[in-house]
C-alpha positions as CSV (number, residue, x, y, z in Angstrom):
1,X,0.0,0.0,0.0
2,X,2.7,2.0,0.8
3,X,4.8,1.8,-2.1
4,X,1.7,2.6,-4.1
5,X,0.8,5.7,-2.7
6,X,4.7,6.5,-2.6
7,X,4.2,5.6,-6.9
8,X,1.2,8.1,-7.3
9,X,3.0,11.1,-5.5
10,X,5.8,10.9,-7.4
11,X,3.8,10.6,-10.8
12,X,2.0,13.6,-9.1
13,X,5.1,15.6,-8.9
14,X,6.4,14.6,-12.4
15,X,3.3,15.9,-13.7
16,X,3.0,19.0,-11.3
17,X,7.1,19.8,-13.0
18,X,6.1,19.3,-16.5
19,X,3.4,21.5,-16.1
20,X,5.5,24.3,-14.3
21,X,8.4,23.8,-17.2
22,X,5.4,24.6,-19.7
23,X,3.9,27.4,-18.4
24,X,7.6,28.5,-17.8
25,X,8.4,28.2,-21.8
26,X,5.1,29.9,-22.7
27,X,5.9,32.7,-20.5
28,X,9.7,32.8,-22.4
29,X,7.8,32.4,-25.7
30,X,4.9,35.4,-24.8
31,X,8.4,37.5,-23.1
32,X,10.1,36.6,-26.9
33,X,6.9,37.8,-28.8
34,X,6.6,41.0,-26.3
35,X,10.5,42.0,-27.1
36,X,10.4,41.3,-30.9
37,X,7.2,43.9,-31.3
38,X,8.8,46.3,-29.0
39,X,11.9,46.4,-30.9
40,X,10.1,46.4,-34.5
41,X,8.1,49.4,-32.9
42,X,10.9,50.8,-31.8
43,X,12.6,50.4,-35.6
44,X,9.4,52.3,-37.0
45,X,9.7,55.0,-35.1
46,X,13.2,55.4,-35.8
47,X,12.4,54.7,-39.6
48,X,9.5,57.1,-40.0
49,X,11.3,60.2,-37.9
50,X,14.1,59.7,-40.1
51,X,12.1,60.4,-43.2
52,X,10.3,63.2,-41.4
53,X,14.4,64.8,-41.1
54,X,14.7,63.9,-44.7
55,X,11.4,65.6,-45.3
56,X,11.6,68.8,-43.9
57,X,15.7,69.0,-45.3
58,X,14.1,68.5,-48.8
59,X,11.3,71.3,-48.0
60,X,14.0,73.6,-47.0
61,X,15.8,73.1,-50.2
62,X,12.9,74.3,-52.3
63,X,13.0,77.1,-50.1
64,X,16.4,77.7,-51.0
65,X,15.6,77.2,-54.3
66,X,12.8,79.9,-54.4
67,X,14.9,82.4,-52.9
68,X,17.9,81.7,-55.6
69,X,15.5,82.2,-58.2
70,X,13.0,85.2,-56.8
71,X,15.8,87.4,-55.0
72,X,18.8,86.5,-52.8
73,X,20.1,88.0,-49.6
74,X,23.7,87.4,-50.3
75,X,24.8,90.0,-53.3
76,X,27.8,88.1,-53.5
77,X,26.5,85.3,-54.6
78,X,23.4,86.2,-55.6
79,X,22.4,84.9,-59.5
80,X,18.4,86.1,-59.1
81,X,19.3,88.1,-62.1
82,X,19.6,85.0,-64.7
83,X,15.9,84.1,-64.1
84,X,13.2,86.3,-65.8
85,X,9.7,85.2,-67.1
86,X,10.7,86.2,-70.3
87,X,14.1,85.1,-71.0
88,X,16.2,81.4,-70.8
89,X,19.4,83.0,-70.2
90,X,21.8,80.7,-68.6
91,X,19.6,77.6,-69.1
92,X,21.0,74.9,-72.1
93,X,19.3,74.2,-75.0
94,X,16.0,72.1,-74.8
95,X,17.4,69.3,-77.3
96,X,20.0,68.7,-74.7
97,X,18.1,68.5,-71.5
98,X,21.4,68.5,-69.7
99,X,21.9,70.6,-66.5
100,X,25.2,73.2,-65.5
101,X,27.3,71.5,-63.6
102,X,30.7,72.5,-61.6
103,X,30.1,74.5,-58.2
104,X,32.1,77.1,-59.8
105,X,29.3,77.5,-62.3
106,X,27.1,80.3,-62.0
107,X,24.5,78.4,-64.3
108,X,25.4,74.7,-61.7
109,X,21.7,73.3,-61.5
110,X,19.8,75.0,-64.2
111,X,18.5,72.7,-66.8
112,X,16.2,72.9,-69.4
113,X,13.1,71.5,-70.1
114,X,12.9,68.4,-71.9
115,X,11.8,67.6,-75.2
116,X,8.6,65.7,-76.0
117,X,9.7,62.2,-76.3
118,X,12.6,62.7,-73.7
119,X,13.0,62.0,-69.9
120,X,13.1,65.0,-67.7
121,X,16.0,66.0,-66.9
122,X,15.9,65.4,-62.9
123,X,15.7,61.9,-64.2
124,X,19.3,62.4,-65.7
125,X,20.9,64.2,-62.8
126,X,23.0,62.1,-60.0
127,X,21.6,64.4,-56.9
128,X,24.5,62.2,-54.5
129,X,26.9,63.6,-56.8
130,X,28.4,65.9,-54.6
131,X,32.3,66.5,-56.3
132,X,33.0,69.8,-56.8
133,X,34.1,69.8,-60.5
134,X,31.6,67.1,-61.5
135,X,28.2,67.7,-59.7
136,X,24.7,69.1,-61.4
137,X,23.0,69.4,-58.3
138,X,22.9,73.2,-56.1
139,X,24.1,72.6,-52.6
140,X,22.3,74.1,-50.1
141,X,22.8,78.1,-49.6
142,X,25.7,77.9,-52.2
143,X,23.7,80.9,-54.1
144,X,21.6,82.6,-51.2
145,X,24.5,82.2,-48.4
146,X,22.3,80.4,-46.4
147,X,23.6,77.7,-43.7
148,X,22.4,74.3,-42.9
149,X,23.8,72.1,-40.5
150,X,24.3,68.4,-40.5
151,X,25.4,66.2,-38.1
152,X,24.4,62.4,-36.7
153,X,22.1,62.1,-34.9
154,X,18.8,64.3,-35.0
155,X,20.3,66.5,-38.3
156,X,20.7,65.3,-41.7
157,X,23.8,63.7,-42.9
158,X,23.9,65.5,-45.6
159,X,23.1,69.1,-47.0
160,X,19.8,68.8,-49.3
161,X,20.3,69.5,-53.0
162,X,18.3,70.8,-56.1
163,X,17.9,71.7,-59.9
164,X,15.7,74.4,-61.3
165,X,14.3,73.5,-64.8
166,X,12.9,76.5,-67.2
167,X,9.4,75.3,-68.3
168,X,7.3,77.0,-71.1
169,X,4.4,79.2,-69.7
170,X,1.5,79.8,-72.1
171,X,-1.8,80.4,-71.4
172,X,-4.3,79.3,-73.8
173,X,-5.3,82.4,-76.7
174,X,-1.5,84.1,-75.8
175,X,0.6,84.7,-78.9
176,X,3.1,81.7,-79.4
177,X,6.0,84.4,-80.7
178,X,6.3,85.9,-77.2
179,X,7.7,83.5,-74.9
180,X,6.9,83.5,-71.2
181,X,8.7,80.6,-68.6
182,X,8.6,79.5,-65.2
183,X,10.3,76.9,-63.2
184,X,10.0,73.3,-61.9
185,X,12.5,72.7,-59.0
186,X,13.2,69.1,-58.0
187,X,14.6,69.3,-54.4
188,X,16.2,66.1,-52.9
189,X,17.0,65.8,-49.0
190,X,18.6,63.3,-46.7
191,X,17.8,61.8,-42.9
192,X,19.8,61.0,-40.3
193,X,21.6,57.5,-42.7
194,X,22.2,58.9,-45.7
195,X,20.2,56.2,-47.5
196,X,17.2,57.7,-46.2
197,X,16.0,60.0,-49.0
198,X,12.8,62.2,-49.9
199,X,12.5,64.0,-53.4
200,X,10.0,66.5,-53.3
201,X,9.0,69.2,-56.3
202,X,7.5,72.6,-56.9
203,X,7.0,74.9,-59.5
204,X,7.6,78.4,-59.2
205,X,7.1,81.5,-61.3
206,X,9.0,84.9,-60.6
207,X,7.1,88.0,-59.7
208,X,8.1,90.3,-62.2
């Protein structure tokens, strides 16, 4: 009798420690689950406020853009002159569709429109080209004298970059002899990682 009962308990307490070991592993397994969404939220967040910095870099280089274009606070540098709604001074030929290029350049960025038929040219244009002698891009500031800080972290690791392409403006009835332009600017701007990039575009007509 004894050595039954002494039998039972002992099956007793192997089941009692099987069922402690699998409540133990489904708590790991719920503790696993737990972690993995944290970090994934985590990840997100990180994702989605990097492409808010590469948002609002991009924003600011339309800015920039607007200000080269309609009048610049830095005489120095300022080329505000070259853009008219009457004349393509400065801007290449429309067969080309190429963009100025060199930051030495005062026409660096300006590109004309395309022909029918032809990919625009901020399809052509390598915006992460950033050499000196080779890019086709306008650096941030580097007509209007305006700063903007990078840095890792919260700032972008790059400055933001753009072209300004001279579009024909014709409203319907106006003589086709006069010509009259405005301007499509294809800003591009960078997060945090540099691989985190946001293209944004505007058009933009000068007042006078």
């Amino acid at each position: 009798m004894n050595i039954l009962l002494f039998a039972c308990r002992r099956a007793q307490q192997g089941m009692v420690l099987f069922s402690v070991l699998l409540i133990l592993l489904m708590v790991l397994l719920l503790g696993l689950a737990s972690a993995q969404i944290a970090m994934q939220g985590e990840k997100s967040s990180r994702n989605d406020r990097d492409r808010q910095i590469a948002f609002q870099a991009a924003e600011a280089a339309l800015l920039d853009a607007e200000m080269d274009i309609e009048h610049s606070p830095d005489k120095e540098k300022s080329r505000s002159h070259l853009f008219s709604n009457d004349s393509a001074q400065g801007f290449p030929d429309e067969a080309s569709a190429v963009c100025g290029s060199g930051e030495q350049n005062l026409y660096l960025g300006l590109c004309s429109h395309a022909a029918e038929g032809m990919a625009p040219s901020w399809h052509n244009v390598n915006f992460l080209d950033d050499a000196a002698s080779t890019t086709s891009s306008v650096p941030y500031g580097q007509f209007t004298g305006r700063a903007f800080h990078t840095a890792n972290g919260f700032l972008p690791g790059r400055v933001p970059r753009y072209i300004v392409e001279l579009m024909l403006y014709r409203k319907p009835g106006e003589r086709t002899d006069v010509p009259s332009y405005f301007y499509r600017i294809t800003a591009i701007g960078f997060g945090a990682r540099e691989t985190t990039q946001v293209v944004l575009q505007t058009v933009y007509r000068k007042a006078s």
